[in-house]
N, C-alpha and C positions, 0 to 999 in steps of 0.2 A: 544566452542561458536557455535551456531546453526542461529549465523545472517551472512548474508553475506551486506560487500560494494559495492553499485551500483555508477557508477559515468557518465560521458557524456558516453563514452567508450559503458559500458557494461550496462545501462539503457535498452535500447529498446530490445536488447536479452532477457534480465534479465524477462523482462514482457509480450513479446508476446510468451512465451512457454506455456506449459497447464497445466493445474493444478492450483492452488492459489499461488498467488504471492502479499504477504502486503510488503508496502515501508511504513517507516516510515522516513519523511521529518524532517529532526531535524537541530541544529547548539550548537554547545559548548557553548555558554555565556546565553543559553534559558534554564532556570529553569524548567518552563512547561516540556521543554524536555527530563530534568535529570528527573526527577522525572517518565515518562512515562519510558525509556530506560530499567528497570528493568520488569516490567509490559512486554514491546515487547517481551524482552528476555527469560522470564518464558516459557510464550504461544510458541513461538519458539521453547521451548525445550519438549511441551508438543502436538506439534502437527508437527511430520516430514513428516507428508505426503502438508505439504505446503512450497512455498520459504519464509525468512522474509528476507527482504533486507533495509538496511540504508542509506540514501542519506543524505550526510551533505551539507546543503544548501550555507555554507560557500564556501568551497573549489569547490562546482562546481553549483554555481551562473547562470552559463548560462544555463544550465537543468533545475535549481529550474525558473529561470524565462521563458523558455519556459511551463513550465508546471505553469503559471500563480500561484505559492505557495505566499501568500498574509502573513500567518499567517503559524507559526510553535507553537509545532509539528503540522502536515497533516499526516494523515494516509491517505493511496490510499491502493486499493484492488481491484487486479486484475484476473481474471477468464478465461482463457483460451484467453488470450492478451485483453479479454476486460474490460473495469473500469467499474466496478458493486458497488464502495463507495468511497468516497471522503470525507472528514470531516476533519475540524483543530480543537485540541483541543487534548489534554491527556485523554483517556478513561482510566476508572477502569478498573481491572482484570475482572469483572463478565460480562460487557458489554463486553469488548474486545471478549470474549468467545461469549458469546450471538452471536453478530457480525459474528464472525467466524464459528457458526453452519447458521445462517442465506445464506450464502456462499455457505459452503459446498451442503443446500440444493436447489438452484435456479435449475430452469429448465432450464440450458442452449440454448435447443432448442427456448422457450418460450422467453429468453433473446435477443439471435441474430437475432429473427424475431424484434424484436422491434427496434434493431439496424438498420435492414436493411429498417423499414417504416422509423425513425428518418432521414436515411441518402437519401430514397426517396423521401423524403420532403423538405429538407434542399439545 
């Protein structure tokens, strides 16, 4: 298996290292969710140069609602600890890919400047 479990613990490691880091926000009794879980899992197995990690929104409640998850699944996509996509919903396999080359090509310089006017404004 080429996902890993992220929980309170091990979240915030999990995502501010570098490289791509997809969480996908799920819970057991969400259809939506089974139905995507095979989809994450593929991609996962077709692209190891990124983390995919699972957060079951059940069993650790207090991260899914710090991280305001409203609807599951949420896919979140992170880039060198920064969140570059956010979206609830089950993506298809082609989108899910789409998604994931979009990623791989951001200009990160061009990304963290923008983070840092957002956060000189705010």
């Amino acid at each position: 298996m080429a996902t890993i479990d992220v929980t309170e613990e091990n979240f915030e490691e999990t995502v501010t290292g570098e490289g791509i880091t997809l969480v996908d926000a799920w819970a057991d009794w969400c259809g939506p969710c089974k139905r995507f879980a095979p989809v994450f899992e593929k991609a996962s197995e077709e692209h190891t140069d990124a983390t995919f990690a699972k957060l079951d929104t059940e069993a650790n409640q207090g991260l899914a609602s710090a991280l305001e998850i409203q609807s599951i699944p949420t896919l979140m996509i992170f880039r060198d600890g920064i969140l570059v996509f956010r979206e609830a919903g089950a993506l298809p396999p082609a989108a899910l890919e789409d998604l994931l080359k979009q990623v791989k090509e951001l200009d990160m310089a061009e990304v963290r400047r923008q983070v840092e006017e957002q956060n000189a404004q705010g």
